[in-house]
C-alpha atoms as an extended CHARMM CRD file, in Angstrom:
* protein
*
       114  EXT
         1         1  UNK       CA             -4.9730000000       18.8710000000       13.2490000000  PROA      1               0.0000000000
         2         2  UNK       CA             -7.3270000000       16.5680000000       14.4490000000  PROA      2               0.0000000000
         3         3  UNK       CA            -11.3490000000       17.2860000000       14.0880000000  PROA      3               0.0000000000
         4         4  UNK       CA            -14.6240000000       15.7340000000       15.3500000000  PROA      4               0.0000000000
         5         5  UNK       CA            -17.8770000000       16.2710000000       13.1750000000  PROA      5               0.0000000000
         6         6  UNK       CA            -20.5630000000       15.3330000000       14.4310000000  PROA      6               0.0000000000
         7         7  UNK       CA            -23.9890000000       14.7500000000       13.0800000000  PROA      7               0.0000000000
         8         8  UNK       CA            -27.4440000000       13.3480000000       14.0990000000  PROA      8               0.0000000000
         9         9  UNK       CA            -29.1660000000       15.5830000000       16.2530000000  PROA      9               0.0000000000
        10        10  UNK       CA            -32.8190000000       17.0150000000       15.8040000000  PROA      10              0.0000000000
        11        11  UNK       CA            -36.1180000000       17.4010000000       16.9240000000  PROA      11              0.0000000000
        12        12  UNK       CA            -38.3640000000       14.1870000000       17.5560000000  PROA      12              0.0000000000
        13        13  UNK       CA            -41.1710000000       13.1960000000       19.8370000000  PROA      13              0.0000000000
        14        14  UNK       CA            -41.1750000000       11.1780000000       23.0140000000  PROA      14              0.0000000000
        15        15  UNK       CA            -40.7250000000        7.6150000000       22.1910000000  PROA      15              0.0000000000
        16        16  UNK       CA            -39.1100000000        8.0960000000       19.3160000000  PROA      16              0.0000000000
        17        17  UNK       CA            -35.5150000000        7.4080000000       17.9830000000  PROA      17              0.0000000000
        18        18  UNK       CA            -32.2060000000        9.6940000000       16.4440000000  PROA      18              0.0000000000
        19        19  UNK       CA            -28.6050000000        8.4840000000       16.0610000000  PROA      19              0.0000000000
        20        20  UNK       CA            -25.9990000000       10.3450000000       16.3990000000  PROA      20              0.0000000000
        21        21  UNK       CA            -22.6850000000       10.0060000000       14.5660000000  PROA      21              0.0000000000
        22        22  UNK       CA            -18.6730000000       11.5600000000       15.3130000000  PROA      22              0.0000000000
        23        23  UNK       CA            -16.2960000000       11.1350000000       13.0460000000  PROA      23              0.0000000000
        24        24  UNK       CA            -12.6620000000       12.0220000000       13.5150000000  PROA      24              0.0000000000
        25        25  UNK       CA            -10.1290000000       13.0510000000       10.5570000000  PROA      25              0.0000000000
        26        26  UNK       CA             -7.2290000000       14.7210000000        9.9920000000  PROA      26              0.0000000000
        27        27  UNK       CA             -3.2930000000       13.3530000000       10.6840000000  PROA      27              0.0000000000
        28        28  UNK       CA             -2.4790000000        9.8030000000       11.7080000000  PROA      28              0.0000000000
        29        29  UNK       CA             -3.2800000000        9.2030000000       15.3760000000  PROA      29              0.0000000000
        30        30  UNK       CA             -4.2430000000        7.0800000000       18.0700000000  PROA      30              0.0000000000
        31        31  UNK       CA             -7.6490000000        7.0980000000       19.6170000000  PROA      31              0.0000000000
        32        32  UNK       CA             -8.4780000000        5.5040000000       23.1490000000  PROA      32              0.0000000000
        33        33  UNK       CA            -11.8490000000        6.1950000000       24.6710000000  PROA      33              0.0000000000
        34        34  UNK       CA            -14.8590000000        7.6800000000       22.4570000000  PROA      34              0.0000000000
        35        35  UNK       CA            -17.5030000000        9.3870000000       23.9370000000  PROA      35              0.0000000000
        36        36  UNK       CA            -20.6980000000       11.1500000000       24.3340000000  PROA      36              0.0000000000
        37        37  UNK       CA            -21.4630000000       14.0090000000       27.2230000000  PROA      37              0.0000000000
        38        38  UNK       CA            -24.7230000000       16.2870000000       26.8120000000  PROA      38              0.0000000000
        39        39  UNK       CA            -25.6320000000       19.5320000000       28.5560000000  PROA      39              0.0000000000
        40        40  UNK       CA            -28.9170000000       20.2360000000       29.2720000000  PROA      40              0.0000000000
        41        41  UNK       CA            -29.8500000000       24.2230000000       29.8310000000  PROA      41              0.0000000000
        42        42  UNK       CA            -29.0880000000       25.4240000000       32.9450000000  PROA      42              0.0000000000
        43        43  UNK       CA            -27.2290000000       22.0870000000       33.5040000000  PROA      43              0.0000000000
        44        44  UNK       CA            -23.2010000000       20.8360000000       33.6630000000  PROA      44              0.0000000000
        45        45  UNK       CA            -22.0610000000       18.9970000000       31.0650000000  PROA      45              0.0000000000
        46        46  UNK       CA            -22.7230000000       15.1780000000       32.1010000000  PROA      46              0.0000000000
        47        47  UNK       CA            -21.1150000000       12.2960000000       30.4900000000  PROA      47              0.0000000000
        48        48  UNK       CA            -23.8790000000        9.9470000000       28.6420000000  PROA      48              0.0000000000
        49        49  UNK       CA            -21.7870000000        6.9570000000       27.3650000000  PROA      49              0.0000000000
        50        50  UNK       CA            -18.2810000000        5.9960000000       25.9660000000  PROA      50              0.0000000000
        51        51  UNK       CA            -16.6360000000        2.9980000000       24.3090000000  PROA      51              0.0000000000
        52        52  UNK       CA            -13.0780000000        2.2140000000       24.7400000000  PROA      52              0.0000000000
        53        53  UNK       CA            -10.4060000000        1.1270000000       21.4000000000  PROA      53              0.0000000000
        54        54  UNK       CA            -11.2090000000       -2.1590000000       23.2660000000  PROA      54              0.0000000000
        55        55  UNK       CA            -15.0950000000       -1.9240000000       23.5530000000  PROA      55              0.0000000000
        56        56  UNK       CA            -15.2880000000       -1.6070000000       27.0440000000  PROA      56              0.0000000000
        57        57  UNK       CA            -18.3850000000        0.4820000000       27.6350000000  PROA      57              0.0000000000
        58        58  UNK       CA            -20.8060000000        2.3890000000       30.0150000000  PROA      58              0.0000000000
        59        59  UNK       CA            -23.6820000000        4.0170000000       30.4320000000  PROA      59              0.0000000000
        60        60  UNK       CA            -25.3800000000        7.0250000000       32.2740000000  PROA      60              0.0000000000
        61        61  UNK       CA            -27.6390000000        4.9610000000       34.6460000000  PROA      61              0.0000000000
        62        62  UNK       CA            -30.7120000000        7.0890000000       32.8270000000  PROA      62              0.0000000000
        63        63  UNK       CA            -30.0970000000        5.7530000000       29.8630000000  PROA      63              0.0000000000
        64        64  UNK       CA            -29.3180000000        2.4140000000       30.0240000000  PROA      64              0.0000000000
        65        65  UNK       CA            -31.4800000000        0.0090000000       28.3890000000  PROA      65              0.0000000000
        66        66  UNK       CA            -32.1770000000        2.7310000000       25.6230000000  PROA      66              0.0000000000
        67        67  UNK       CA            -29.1700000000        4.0370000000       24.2010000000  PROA      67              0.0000000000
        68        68  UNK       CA            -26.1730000000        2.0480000000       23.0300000000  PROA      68              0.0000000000
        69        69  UNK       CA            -22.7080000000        4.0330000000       21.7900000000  PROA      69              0.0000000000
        70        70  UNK       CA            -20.9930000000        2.3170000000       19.0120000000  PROA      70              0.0000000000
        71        71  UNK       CA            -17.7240000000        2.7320000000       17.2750000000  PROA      71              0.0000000000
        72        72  UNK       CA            -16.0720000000        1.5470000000       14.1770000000  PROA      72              0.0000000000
        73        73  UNK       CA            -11.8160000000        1.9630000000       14.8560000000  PROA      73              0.0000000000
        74        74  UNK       CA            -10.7360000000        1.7340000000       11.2970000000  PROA      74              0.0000000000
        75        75  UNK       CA            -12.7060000000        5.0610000000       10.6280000000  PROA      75              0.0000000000
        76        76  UNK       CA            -12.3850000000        6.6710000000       14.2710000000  PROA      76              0.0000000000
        77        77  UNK       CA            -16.1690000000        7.3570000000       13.9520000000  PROA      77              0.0000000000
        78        78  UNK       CA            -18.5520000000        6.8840000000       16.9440000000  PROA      78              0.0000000000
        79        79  UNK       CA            -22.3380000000        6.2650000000       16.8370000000  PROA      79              0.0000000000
        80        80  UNK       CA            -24.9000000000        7.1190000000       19.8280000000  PROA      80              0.0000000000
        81        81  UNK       CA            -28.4840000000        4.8570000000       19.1980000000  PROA      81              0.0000000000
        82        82  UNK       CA            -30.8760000000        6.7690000000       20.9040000000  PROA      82              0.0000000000
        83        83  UNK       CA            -34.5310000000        4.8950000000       21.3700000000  PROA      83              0.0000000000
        84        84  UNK       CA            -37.2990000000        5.8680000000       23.4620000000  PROA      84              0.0000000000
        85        85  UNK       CA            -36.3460000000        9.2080000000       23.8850000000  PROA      85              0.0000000000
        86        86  UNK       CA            -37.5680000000       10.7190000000       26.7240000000  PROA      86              0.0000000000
        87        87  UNK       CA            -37.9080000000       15.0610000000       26.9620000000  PROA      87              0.0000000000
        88        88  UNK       CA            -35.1190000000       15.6840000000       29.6180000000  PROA      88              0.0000000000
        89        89  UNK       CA            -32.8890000000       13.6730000000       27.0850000000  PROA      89              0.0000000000
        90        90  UNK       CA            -32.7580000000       17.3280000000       25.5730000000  PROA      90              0.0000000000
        91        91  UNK       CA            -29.3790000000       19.0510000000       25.1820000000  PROA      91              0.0000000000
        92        92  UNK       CA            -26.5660000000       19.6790000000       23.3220000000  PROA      92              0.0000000000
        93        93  UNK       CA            -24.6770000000       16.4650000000       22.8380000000  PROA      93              0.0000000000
        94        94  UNK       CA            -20.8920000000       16.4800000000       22.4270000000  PROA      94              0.0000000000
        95        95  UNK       CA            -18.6770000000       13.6920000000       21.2270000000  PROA      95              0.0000000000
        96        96  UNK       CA            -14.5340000000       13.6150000000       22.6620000000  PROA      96              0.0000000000
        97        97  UNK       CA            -12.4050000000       12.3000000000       21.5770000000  PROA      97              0.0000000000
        98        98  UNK       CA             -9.1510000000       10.9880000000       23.7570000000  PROA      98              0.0000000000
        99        99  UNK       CA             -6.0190000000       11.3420000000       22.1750000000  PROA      99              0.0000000000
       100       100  UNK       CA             -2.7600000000       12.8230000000       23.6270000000  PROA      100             0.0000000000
       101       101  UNK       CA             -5.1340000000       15.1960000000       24.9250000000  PROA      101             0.0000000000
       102       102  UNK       CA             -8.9120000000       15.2350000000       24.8740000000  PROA      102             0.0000000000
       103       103  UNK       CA            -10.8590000000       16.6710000000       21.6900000000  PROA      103             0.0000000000
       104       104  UNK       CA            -14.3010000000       17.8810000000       21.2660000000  PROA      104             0.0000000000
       105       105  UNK       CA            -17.5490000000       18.1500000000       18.9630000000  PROA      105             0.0000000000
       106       106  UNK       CA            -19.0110000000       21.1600000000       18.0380000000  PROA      106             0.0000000000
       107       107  UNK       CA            -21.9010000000       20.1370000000       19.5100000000  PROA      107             0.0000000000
       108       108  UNK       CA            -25.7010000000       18.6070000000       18.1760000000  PROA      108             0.0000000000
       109       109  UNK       CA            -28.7490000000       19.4380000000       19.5740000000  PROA      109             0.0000000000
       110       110  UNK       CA            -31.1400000000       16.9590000000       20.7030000000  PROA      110             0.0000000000
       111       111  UNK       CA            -34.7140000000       18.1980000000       21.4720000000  PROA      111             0.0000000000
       112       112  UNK       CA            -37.3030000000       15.6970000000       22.5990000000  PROA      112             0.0000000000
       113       113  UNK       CA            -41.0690000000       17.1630000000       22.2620000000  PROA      113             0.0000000000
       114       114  UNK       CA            -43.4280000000       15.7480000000       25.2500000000  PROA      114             0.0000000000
């Protein structure tokens, strides 16, 4: 059984800066894109960045310039640099995961204070 653990989140003040990290364990597997969505209250679930096994990436168009999504392969773990965090970057941000299917996060919440 594969799981994603993710850790990071908080409570910070406009301007400022969290990272976010999503590590997956369990069995032997292979691992194609990594990713990050969020969901805002009230709000779908919208996708925020990802990083393919080859380190193709993109970006949210609100968040380009301040966030960058890193991963490391050997350790299937996947990193979200968030700088000058704005409020409505507030949500619950979820790693995936694609494998044969895709797998989830429990979830991190992100709160930006104005």
């Amino acid at each position: 059984q594969v799981q994603l653990v993710e850790s990071g989140g908080g409570l910070v003040q406009a301007g400022g800066s969290l990272r976010l990290s999503c590590a997956a364990s369990g069995r032997a597997f292979r691992i194609d894109d990594m990713g990050w969505y969020r969901q805002a209250p009230g709000k779908q679930r919208e996708l925020v960045a990802y990083r393919s096994v080859g380190g193709i990436t993109k970006y949210a168009d609100d968040v380009k310039g301040r966030f960058t999504i890193s991963r490391d392969n050997p350790s299937n773990t996947v990193y979200l640099r968030m700088n000058s965090l704005k409020p409505e970057d507030t949500g619950v941000y979820y790693c995936y995961a694609d494998t044969l299917q895709r797998l989830w996060g429990q979830g991190t919440q992100v709160t930006v204070s104005p």
